[in-house]
Structure formats: C-alpha cells, structure tokens
C-alpha positions as CSV (number, residue, x, y, z in Angstrom):
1,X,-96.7,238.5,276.7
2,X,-97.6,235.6,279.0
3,X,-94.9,233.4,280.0
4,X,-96.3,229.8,279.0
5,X,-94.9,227.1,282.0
6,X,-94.8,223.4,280.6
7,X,-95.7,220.4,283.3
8,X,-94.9,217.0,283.0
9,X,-97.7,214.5,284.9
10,X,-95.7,211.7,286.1
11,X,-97.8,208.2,285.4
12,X,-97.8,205.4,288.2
13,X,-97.1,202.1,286.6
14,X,-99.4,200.0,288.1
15,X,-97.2,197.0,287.6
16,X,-94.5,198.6,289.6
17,X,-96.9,199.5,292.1
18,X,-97.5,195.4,291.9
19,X,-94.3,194.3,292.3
20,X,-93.7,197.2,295.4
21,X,-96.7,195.4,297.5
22,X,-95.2,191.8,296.6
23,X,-91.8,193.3,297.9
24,X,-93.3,194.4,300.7
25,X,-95.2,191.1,301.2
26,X,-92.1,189.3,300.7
27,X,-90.3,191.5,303.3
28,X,-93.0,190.7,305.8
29,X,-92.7,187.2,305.5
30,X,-88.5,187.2,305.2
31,X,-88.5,189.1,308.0
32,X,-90.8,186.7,310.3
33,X,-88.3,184.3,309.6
34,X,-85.2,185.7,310.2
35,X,-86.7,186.8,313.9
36,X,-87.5,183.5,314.8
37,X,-84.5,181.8,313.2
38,X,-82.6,184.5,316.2
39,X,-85.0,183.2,318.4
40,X,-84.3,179.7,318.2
41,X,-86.7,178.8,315.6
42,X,-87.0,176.2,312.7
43,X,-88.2,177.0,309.4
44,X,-90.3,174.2,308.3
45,X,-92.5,173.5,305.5
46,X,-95.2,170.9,306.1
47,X,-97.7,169.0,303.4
48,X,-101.0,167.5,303.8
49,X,-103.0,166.0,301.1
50,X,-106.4,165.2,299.6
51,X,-106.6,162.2,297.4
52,X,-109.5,163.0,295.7
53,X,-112.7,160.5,295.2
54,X,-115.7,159.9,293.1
55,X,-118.5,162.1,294.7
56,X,-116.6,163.3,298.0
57,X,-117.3,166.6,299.8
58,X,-115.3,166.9,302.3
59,X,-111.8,166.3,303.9
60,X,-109.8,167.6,307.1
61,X,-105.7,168.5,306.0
62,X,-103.4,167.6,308.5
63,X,-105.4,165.2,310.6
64,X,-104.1,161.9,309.3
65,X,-106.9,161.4,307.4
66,X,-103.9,160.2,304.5
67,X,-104.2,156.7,305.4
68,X,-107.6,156.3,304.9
69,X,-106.2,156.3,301.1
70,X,-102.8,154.9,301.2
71,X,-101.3,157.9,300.5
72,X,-99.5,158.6,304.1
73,X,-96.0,158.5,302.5
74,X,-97.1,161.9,300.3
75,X,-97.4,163.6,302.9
76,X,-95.1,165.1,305.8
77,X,-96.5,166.6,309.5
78,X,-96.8,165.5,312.9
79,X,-99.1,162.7,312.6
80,X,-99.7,161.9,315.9
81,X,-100.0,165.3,317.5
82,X,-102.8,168.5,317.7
83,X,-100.9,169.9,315.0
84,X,-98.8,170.3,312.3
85,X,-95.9,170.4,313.9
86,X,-93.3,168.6,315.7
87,X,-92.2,171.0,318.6
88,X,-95.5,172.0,321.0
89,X,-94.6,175.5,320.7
90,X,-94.4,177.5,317.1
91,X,-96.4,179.4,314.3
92,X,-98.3,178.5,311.0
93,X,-97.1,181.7,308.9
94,X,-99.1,180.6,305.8
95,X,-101.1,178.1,303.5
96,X,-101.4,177.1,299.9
97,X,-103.4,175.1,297.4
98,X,-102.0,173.2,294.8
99,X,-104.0,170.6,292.0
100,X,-101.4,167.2,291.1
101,X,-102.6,164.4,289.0
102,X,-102.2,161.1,290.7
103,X,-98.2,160.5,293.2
104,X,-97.7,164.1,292.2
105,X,-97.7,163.8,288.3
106,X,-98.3,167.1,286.7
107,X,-102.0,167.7,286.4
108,X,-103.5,167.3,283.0
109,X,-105.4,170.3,282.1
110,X,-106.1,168.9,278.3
111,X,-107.3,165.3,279.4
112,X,-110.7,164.1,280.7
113,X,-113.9,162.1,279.4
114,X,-113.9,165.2,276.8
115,X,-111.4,167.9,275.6
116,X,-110.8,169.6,278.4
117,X,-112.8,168.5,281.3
118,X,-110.1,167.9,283.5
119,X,-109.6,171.7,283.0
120,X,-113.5,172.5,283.5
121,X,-114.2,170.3,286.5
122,X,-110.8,171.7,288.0
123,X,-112.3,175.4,288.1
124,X,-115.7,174.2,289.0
125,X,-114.4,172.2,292.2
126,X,-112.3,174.6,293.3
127,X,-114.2,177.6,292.3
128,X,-117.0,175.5,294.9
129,X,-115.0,174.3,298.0
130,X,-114.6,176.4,300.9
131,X,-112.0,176.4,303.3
132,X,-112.0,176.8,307.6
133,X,-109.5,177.3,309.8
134,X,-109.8,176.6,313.2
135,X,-107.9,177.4,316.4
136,X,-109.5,175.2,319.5
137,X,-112.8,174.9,318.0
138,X,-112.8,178.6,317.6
139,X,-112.9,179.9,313.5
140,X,-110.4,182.1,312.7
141,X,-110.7,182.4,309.0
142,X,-113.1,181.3,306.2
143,X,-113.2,181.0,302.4
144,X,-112.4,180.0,298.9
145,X,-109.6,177.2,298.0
146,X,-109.6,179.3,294.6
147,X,-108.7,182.0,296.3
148,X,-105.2,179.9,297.8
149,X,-104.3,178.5,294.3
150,X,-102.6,179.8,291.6
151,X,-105.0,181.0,289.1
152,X,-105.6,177.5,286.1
153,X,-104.1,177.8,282.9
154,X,-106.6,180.4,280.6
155,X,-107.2,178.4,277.1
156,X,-107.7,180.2,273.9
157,X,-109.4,177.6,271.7
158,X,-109.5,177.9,268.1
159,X,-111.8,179.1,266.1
160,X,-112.8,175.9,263.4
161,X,-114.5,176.6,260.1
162,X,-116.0,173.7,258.6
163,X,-115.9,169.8,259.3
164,X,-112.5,169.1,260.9
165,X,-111.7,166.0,259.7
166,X,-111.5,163.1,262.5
167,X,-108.3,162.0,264.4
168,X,-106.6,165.7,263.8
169,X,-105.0,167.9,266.8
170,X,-105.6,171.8,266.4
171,X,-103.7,174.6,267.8
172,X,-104.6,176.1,270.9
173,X,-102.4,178.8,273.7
174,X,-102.5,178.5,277.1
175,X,-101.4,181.0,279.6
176,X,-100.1,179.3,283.2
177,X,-98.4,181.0,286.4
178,X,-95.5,179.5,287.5
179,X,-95.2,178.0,291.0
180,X,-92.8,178.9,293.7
181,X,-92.4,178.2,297.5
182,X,-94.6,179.6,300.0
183,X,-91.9,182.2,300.8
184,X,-91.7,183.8,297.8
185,X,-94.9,183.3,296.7
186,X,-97.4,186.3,295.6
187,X,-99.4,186.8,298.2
188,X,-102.9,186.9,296.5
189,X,-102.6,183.2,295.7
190,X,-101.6,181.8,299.4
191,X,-103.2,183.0,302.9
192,X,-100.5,184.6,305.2
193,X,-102.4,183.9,308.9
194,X,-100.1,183.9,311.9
195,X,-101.8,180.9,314.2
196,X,-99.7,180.9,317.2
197,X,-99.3,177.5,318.8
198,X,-98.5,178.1,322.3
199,X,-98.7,174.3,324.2
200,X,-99.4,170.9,323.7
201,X,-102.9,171.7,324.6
202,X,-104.0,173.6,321.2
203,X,-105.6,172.0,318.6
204,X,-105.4,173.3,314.9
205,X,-108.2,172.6,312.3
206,X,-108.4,172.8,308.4
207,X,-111.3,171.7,307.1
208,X,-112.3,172.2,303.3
209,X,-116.0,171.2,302.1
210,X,-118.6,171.5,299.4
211,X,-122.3,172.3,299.4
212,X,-124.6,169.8,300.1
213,X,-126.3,170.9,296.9
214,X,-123.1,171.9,295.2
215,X,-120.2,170.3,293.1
216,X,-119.7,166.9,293.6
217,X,-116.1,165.3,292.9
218,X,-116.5,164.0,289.2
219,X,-114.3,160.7,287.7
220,X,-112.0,163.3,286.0
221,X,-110.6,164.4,289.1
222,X,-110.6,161.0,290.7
223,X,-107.4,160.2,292.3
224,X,-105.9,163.5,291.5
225,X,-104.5,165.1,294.8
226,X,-105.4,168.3,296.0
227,X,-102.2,169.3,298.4
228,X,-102.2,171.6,300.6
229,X,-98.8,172.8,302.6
230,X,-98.0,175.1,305.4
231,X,-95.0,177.1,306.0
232,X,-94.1,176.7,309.7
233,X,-91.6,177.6,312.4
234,X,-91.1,175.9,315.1
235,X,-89.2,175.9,318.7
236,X,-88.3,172.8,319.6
237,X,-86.2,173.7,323.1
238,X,-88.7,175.4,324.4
C-alpha cells in the first residue's frame, strides 16, 4: 500500500512582508544617522512652506519665498544661504508633504463652499502638482507631491433615501493615516534622496508647479499651507 506523505504550504503574509521592507527602510535611515552623528554630524529637521493663493501655480520651498506672504516665522531654514542648511557642508536625507489649514490648524477635510470640497480640491491639487529637485541647475528627481503625502482621508458617504429634511447632519466614516516624523515615516509617502552638499558653492532647488492648462488653486484652499520639511544632517566644524 502506498505510504500517503502530508505537506504543509507555508503562506507569506503580505503584511509582514510590509512591515519587513519598512524595517528595513527604517534601518536605512537610523543607520545614516547614527554614522554621521560619529562623524560629527547634526540631525536636523528643516520646514518650508507654501501659503497657498487664489489661482497660483507655482512656488520654490526653501528659497525665502515665505515673506512674500507674511508667513516667514512658520517656517525654519537658512534663509540667507544656497541651501537649507546652516553649516556649508551636510546632506538632505529626505522630503515630505504635508496639507495644514491656515498657522497650522488641522486641515478641514469636511468644510468648503460645498460638503466636502475642501476634501475634493485637496486631491485634485495635489493629485496635479509636480515636484523638481535640483542640484546646481542639474535635475535630480521629478514627480508627484501626491506621491510625498500621506494618502487623504477615504469618505464613505451615506446612502440617503428620500428627502432629507433641511438643517440635519448624516453619518458618514472616514479612514486617515496617522502622521509621524520623517524618520520613522513609511517610506512610500516621503522621498528618501541623499543630496550631498559639499561647499558653500552648491545651490539646492525645490520647485513644485501645475500645468499651464491644469488645476488652478481654488478659494477653498486659499490660505491653507502646503508644508514641506526636510530631514538634514549637517557638519558644522567642517
């Protein structure tokens, strides 16, 4: 009689397999900083920011382009050098997005000029501008600002049967991702992009713009700041 042999197929849990590649992103990043802390290094993290207007396509992060708008004290870089930072020598490790209503309040996702719209035009403008990164006039990297913030809250509306009568609220869920720093951040919502800065003579560029025909900036999103922040080391005895 044939002996009958029983395997067992081991699945891969996929969300393990998530949390591995974060750990391994997070290990890449931890470990950056713990070599250049040795070195001499100082972790810093830097903030530029956008206050949007009616109808604007364009701004350049971390150019002092902040006191055009009066908003100079939100933000915190070198504002009279080349770069970001302070020290002429260091690294940009990485860069991320983040939406704020007006001084930093938490953005409304459920207000606008309709039920929603701050929510709709939110995906449309970021889903629309691009960003570029440049390194004395030379691209390095190009692409989405969707693609460098955390993904906006998914709503579930109700389904209403019948008149709803005037002045009522109705139910609705909304799923969000929670923020964190740009060091522990998952890596598919924030760009990790080494730029060396090796003198006073570099120049760093981040540029974010719309099409000409595209998305233009609509009165729901006016004043609301689009932020955008850099983690950083620097050598400053060097």
């Amino acid at each position: 009689m044939a002996e009958v042999t029983q395997t067992t197929q081991r699945q891969t849990n996929p969300m393990r397999l998530n949390r591995k590649t974060e750990s391994r992103e997070l290990n890449k990043t931890g470990s950056v900083i713990q070599q250049v802390q040795k070195q001499g290094g100082i972790v810093t993290e830097l903030t530029s920011v956008w206050k949007l207007g009616t109808s604007e396509k364009s701004f350049n992060y971390f150019s002092g382009a902040e006191a055009s708008k009066s908003v100079t004290h939100l933000a915190h870089y070198n504002f009279n050098g080349k770069t970001p930072i302070n020290a002429s020598k260091g690294s940009i490790l990485a860069f991320g997005f983040q939406l704020y209503g007006a001084d930093y309040a938490q953005f409304d996702f459920s207000g606008g000029s309709t039920a929603y719209g701050n929510l709709n035009e939110a995906s449309k403008f970021l889903n629309q501008l691009r960003y570029e990164i440049k390194k004395n006039k030379i691209v390095l990297r190009e692409g989405l600002v969707s693609s460098l913030h955390e993904p906006l809250p998914q709503i579930l509306k109700p389904k209403i049967v019948g008149t709803e009568p005037s002045n009522s609220s109705t139910p609705v869920n909304a799923i969000r991702v929670e923020s964190n720093n740009l060091e522990n951040k998952n890596s598919k919502h924030s760009l990790f992009v080494p730029i060396t800065i090796n003198g006073s003579g570099d120049t760093i560029e981040f540029n974010v713009f719309l099409p000409p025909a595209g998305y233009s900036i609509n009165s729901d999103l006016n004043d609301s700041l689009l932020v955008l922040n850099a983690l950083c080391v620097e050598y400053p005895n060097r």
